[in-house]
C-alpha positions in Angstrom: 35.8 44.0 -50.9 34.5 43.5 -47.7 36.2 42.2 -44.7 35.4 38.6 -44.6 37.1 38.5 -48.0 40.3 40.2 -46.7 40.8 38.5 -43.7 39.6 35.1 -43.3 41.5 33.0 -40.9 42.5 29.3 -41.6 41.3 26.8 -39.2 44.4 24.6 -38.8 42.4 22.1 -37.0 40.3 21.1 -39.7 42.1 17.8 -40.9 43.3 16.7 -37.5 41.4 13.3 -38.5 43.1 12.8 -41.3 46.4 13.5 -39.8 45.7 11.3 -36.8 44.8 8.6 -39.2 48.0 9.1 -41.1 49.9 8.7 -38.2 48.2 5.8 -36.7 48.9 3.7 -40.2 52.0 4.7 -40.2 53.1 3.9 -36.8 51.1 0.3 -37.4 53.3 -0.4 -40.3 56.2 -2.4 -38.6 53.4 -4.2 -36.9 51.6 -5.6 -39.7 54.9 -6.1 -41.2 56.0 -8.1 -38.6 52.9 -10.3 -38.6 53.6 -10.6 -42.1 56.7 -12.3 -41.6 55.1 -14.5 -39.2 53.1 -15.5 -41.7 55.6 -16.2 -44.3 58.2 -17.7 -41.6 55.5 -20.1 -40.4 56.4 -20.3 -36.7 60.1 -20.6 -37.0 62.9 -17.9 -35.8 61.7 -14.6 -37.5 65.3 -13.3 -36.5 66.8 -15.8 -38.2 64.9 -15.0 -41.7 66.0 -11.5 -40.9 69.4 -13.0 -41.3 68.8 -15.2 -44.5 66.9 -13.7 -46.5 68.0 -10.0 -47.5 64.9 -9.2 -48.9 62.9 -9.2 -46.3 65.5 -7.4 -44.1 64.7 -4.8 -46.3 61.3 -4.8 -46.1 61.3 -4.9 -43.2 63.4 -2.3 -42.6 61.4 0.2 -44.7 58.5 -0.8 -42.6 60.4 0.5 -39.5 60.7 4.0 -41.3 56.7 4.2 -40.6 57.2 5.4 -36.7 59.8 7.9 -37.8 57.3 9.4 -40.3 55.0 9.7 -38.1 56.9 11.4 -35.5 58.3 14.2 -38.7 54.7 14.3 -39.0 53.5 15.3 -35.6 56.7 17.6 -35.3 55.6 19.6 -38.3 52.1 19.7 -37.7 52.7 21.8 -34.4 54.6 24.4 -37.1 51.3 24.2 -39.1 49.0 25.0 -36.0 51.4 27.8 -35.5 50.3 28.9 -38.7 53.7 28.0 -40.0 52.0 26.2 -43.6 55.5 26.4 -45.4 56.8 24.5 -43.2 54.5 21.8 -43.1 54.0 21.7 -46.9 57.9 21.4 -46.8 58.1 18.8 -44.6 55.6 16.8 -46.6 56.9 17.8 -49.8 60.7 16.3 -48.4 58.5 13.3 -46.7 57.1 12.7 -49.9 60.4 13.0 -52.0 61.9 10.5 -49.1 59.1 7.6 -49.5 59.5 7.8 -53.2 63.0 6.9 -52.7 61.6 3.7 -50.3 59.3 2.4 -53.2 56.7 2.8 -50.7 53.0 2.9 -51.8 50.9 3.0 -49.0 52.9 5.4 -47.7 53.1 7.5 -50.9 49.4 7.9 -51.0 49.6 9.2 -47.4 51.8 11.4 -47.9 50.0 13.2 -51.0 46.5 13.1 -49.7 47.8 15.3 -46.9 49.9 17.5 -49.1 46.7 17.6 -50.9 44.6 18.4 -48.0 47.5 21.2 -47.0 47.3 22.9 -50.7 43.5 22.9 -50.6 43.7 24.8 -47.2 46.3 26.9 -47.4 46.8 27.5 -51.3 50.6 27.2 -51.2 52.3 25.2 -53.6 54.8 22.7 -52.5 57.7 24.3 -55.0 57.0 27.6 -53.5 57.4 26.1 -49.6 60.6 24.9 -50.3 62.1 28.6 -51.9 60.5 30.0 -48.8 62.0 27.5 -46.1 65.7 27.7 -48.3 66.1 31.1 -47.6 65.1 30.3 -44.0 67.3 27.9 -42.5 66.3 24.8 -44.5 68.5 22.4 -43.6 68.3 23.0 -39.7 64.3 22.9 -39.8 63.9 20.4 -42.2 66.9 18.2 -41.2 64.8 15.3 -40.3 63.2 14.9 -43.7 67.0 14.9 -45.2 68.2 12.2 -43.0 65.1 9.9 -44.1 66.2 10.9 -47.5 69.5 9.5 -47.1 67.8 6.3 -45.4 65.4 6.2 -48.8 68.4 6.9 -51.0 70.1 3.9 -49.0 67.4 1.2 -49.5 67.0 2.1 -53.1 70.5 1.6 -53.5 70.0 -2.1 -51.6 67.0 -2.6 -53.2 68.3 -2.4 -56.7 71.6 -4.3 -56.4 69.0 -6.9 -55.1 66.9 -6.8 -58.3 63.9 -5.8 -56.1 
């Protein structure tokens, strides 16, 4: 073997696109969400809808989980230019797990193309991630992930006693 097969170093910056992209959609979510419910409330009180109609509480509720993903996001992708790749393939794995729970798809699909995008730089599986972070603190590192968890676990609950 020679030494370019040994050692070759990851370039960490490679998707920053992508991930700046992900972010940006999901920080825009309560905002196209919101002129959403413009639309469908045709000029009248929008808070008042809120108050109404639980069903687009909800919605829009798990449209206001968007900015928070984002910022999990950003927080683990300074882990992953540390060349911490457990920990972000962790995070996305729980981030993942979390907007399953919300019923989510847009956000679903953003999540897994940069799980995808993780796994095709780094090679490690998301299963094998999470028994590396468990052994290492997990819920202190990943504690952010486990409270959006709850939040998912919450609006499914809400969601289905609602026949959404």
């Amino acid at each position: 073997m020679n030494a370019a097969q040994i050692y070759a170093p990851t370039d960490y910056h490679k998707y920053d696109k992508c991930f700046t992209i992900a972010k940006v959609l999901l920080v825009l979510a309560p905002f196209v969400a919101l002129a959403y419910l413009n639309l469908f409330t045709m000029s009248s009180n929008i808070s008042l809808m809120l108050q109404q109609n639980p069903q687009i509480t909800l919605t829009f509720l798990i449209a206001m989980a968007g900015p928070f993903t984002a910022y999990l996001l950003s927080f683990a992708q300074k882990h992953y230019y540390e060349g911490d790749a457990a920990y972000m393939m962790s995070y996305l794995s729980l981030l993942l797990a979390a907007e399953l729970l919300l019923r989510n798809g847009m956000y679903i699909f953003i999540v897994a193309c940069l799980m995808f995008l993780v796994y095709r730089q780094t090679g490690m599986s998301p299963f094998a991630a999470l028994g590396k972070k468990w052994k290492e603190h997990f819920f202190r590192e990943l504690s952010g992930c486990i409270v959006l968890i709850v939040f998912g676990i919450f609006c499914l609950f809400v969601s289905l006693r609602l026949g959404m």
